[in-house]
N, C-alpha and C positions, 0 to 999 in steps of 0.2 A: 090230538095225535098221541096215541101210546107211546111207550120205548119199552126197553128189555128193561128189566128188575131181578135181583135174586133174594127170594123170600124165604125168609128160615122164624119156623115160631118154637119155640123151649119152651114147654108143659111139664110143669111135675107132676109127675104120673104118680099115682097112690095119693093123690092131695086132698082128695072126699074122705076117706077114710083115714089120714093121719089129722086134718082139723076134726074130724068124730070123734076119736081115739085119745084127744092131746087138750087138755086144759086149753081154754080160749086165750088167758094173759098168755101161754107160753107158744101156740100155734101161730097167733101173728105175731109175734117175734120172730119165731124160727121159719118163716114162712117169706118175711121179709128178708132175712138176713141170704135166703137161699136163692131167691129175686134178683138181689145187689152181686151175689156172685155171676150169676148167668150173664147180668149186663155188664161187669167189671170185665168179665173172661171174654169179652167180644173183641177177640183180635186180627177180625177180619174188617173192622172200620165201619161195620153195619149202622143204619139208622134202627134208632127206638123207634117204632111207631105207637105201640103202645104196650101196655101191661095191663090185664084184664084176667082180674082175679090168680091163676096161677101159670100162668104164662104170659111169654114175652114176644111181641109179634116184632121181627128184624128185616132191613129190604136195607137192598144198595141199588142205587140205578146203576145202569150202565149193564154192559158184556159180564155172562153167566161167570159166576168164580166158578174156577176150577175144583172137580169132584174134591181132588186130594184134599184141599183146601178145606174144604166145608166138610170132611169127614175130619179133619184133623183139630177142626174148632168145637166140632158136636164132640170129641172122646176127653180133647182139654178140659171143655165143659164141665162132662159128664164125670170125670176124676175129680175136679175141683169140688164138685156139688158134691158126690158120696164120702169124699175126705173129710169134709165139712160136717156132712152127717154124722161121720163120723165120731168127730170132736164132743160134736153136740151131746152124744150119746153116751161118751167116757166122763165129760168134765158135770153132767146133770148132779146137781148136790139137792136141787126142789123135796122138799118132803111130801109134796102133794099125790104123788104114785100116779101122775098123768105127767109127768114133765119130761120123762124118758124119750125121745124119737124111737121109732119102730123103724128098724132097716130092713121093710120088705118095700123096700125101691128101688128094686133092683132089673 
């Protein structure tokens, strides 16, 4: 027997081309670290289902959350992640000239 479920999956988008663009020691770090926010920021009580490669696949059984709800968890998100880029991108000291994040993830 089915039931109702609400499926929400978080993909970082530009993630082919900032792991191309980005030193491999510093992409999965930063790749990770941007991972653990999506699922930290889950303040709709969602289940992991899994994480595959750059995204995060989230379900809750039960009756559909409300629109509001799941738009106000996707823009939480979505600030948390870019502030985050953010950081990443002022505090870089790497001398490597591949350490930098590129903020076209926008």
């Amino acid at each position: 027997m089915t039931s109702p479920a609400t499926i929400l999956i978080a993909d970082i988008s530009g993630y082919t081309h900032f792991v191309s663009n980005t030193a491999l020691e510093h992409s999965s770090h930063i790749v990770n670290e941007l991972l653990e926010i999506i699922v930290e920021g889950n303040e709709l009580g969602l289940t992991v289902s899994e994480i595959e490669g750059d995204a995060v696949l989230f379900y809750l059984k039960g009756d559909a959350i409300p629109c509001d709800d799941l738009v106000r968890q996707c823009v939480t998100t979505f600030e948390a992640f870019h502030t985050h880029l953010k950081t990443i991108d002022r505090d870089a000291v790497c001398q490597c000239g591949r350490a930098r994040v590129r903020l076209n993830w926008d």
